[in-house]
BATI-359103 format. One line per field, with one value per residue (C-alpha): y, z, x negated; residue in three letters. Coordinates in nm, 2 decimals, decimal comma. Each point is the difference from the previous one (the first is absolute). Layout:
REM BATI-359103
c2	Y|...
c3	Z|...
c1	X|...
resn	ALA|...
REM end
This chain:
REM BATI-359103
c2	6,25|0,00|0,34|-0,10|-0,11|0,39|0,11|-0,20|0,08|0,36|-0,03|-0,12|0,25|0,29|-0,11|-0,08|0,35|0,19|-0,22|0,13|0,36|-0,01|-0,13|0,28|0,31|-0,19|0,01|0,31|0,12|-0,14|-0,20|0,12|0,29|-0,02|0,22|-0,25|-0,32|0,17|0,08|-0,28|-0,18|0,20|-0,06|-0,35|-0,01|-0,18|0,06|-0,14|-0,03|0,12|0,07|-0,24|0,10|0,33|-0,06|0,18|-0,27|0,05|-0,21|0,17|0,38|0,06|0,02|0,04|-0,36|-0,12|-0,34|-0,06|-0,29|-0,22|0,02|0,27|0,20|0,37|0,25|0,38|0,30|0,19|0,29|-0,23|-0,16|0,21|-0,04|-0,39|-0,17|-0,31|-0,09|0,26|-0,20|0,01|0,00|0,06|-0,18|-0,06|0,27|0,30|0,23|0,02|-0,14|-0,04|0,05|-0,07|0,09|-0,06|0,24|-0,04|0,22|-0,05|0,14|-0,04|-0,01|0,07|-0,16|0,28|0,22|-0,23|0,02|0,28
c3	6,00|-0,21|-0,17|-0,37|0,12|0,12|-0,33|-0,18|0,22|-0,03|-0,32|-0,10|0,22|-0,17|-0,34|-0,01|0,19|-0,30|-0,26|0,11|0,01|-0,37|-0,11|0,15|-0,14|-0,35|-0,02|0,11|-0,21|-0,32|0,03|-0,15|0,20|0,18|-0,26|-0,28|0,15|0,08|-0,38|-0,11|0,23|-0,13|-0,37|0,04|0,19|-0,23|0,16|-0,13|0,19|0,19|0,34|0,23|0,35|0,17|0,37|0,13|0,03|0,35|-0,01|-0,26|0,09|-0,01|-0,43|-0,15|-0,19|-0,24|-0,05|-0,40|-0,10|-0,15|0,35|-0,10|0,27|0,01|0,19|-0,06|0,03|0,29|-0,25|-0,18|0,30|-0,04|-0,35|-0,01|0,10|-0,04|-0,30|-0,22|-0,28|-0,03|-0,25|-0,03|-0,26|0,09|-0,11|0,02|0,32|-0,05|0,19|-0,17|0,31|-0,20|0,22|0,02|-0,25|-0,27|0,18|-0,07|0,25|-0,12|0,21|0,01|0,17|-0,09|0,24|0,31|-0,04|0,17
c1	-5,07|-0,32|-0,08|0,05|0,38|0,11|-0,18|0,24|0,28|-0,06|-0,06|0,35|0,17|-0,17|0,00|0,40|0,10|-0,29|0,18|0,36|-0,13|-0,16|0,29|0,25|-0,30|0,01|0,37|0,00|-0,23|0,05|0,33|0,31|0,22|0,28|0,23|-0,18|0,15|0,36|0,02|-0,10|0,25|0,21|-0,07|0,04|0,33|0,27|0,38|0,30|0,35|0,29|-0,06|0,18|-0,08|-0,25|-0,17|-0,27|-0,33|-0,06|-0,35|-0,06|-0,02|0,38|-0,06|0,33|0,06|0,24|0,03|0,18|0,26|-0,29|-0,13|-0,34|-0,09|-0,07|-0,10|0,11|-0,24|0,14|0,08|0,22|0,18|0,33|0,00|0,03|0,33|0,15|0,14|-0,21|-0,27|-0,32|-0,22|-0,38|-0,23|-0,35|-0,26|0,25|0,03|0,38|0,25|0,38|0,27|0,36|0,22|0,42|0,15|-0,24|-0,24|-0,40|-0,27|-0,33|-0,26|-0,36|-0,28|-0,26|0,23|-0,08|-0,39|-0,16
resn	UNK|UNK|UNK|UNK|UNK|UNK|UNK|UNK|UNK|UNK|UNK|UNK|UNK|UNK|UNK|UNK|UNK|UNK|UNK|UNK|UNK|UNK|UNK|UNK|UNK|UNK|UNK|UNK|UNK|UNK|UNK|UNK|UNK|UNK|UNK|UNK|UNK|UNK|UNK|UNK|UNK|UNK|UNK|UNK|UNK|UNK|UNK|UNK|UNK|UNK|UNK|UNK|UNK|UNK|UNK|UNK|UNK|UNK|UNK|UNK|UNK|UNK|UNK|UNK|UNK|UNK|UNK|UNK|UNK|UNK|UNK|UNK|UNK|UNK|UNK|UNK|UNK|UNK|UNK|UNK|UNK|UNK|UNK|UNK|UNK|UNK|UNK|UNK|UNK|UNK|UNK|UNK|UNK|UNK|UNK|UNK|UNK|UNK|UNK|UNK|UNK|UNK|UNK|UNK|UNK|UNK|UNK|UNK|UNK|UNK|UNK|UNK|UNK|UNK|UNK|UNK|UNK|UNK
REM end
């Protein structure tokens, strides 16, 4: 192999491994953090339904999930997993940190996001 070829093989594999590691310091550094994206995923949640079925989502984590009669899926905070049962509505409109449980009975539980964030 001529000596301009390894400079442009080396080249390439230690550009693409210094590219990766910028990338990873920049998010790091000036990307958002990890309690900013949980509230805004939060804050843009939009739930609306009964809850027909509860499993436990093995691939993902064991979360607690609920999956509602107009077939939306979603997953319970662990804090929250005894709370939810089937049957109960729930309502949460996008931009608010509070979750509506109505309950049999006319029973409400409302529930706060701002409580699971640490």
């Amino acid at each position: 192999m001529r000596k301009i070829d390894k400079v442009i093989i080396f080249s390439i594999l230690g550009v693409l491994p210094a590219c990766l590691i910028l990338f990873f310091l920049w998010n790091t550094i000036w990307g958002p953090s990890t309690k900013q994206v949980i509230t805004e995923t939060d804050l843009s949640e939009n739930v609306n339904g009964v809850v027909d079925s509860l499993f436990d989502d093995r691939a993902n984590h064991n979360v607690r999930t609920a999956i509602l009669k107009n077939h939306y899926v979603f997953q319970i905070e662990s804090q929250w997993a005894s709370k939810i049962e089937i049957g109960d509505s729930l309502n949460k409109k996008k931009g608010s940190f509070l979750l509506e449980v109505y309950k049999k009975g006319n029973k409400k539980l409302i529930l706060d996001y701002r409580s699971t964030l640490r």
